[in-house]
Structure formats: structure tokens, C-alpha cells
N, C-alpha and C positions, 0 to 999 in steps of 0.2 A: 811674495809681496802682492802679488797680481792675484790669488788668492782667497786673501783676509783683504784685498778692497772690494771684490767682489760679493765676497761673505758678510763685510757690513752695509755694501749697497743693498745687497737681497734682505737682509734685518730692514735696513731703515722703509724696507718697502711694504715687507710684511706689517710691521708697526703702522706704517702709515694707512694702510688697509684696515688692520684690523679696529684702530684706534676707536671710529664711528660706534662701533660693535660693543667697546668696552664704556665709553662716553654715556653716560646716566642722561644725556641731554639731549636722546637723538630727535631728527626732525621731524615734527608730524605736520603731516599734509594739512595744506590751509584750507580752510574752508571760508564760504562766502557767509555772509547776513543772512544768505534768504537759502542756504542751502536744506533739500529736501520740497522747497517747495513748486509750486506744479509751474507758476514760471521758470524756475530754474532748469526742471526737466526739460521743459519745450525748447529752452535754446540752446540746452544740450543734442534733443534729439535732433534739432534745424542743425547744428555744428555736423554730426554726424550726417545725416540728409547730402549736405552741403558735399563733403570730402568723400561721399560713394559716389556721389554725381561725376566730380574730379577724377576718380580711380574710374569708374564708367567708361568716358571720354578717352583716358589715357588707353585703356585697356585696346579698345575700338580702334585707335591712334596706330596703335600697336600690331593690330591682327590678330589679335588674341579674342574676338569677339566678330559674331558672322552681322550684320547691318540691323537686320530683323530683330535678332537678339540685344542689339544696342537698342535700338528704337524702344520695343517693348521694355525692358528694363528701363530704360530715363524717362518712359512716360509714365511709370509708377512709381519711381522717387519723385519725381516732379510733381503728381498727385498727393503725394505724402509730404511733398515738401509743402504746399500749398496750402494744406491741410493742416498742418504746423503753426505757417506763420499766420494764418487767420484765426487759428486760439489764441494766439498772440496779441493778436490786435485787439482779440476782445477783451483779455488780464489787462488790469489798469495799470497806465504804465507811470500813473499820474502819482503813484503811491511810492513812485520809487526815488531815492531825494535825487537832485539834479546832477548829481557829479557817478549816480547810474544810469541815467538816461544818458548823459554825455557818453559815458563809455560805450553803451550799446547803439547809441549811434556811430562811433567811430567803427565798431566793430562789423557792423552793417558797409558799413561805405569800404573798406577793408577785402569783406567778401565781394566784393562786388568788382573790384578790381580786378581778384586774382581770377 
């Protein structure tokens, strides 16, 4: 008895696995209004920038990284990071309708936080 309940939990688990697979309807990744374009990059790259800066920090935190070598590396994300957000500031942001700009300001103040 123990089994054939075995044997149909492992079915219902395979099915349920592979179901996506066989589904004519799988999910494609969202994309934004503005994807591809060179704002979108820049605050992809700032995103990225951001979370080495993060793993930097942690790394240094850790011991995994000697003082000099922290220094050097965050003064050249931080260069780049800089770099980033004043192309930023120059793409109009005025073109973007208000409930993008809202977001990107939440997202800012977000960063800014963590």
C-alpha cells in the first residue's frame, strides 16, 4: 500500500514538473516600454554598480579582502558609479510619464536605505 501511494505521489510530482514544459502557454519574460534603451541600460548598469559596491563591503567585512584592495576597488565603482548617474541626470527624465518617475524615485530612496 505504502508503495502505490508513493508511486502516485512521485507521478503527481513528475506531472507537476513537467506540466510548464508541455503548457503551449509558457511564461515570457516581461519587458519594460523603454527596454533596450540607453536609459534603461544606465540603470541597469547603476543596479549592478550598486550590489558590487554591497558584495565589496561584505567581502572586506568578512576578511576575504586585504584594506588597500577594498579601498582601490570602491574608489572605482564609485567612479563608475558616478559616472552612471550623471548620464542620468543628463537623459530627460521629463519624457518619462509620472507614474516612471515615481517609481524611480521610490527605487532611489530604496537604495539608499539598504
Amino acid at each position: 500500500m505504502t508503495l502505490i501511494a508513493c508511486g502516485l505521489l512521485a507521478l503527481g510530482v513528475l506531472a507537476y514538473m513537467i506540466s510548464p514544459m508541455l503548457d503551449g502557454s509558457a511564461r515570457r519574460p516581461r519587458t519594460t516600454r523603454f527596454a533596450g534603451s540607453r536609459r534603461d541600460d544606465l540603470l541597469k548598469k547603476k543596479d549592478f554598480i550598486f550590489s558590487s559596491i554591497r558584495e565589496l563591503n561584505i567581502d572586506y567585512n568578512m576578511g576575504k579582502l586585504a584594506a588597500e584592495d577594498h579601498e582601490a576597488l570602491r574608489q572605482e565603482y564609485m567612479n563608475e558609479a558616478s559616472d552612471v548617474l550623471d548620464e542620468l541626470d543628463r537623459t530627460a527624465v521629463s519624457d518619462l510619464p509620472v507614474e516612471e518617475q515615481i517609481e524611480e524615485a521610490v527605487r532611489a530612496v530604496r537604495e539608499i536605505r539598504q
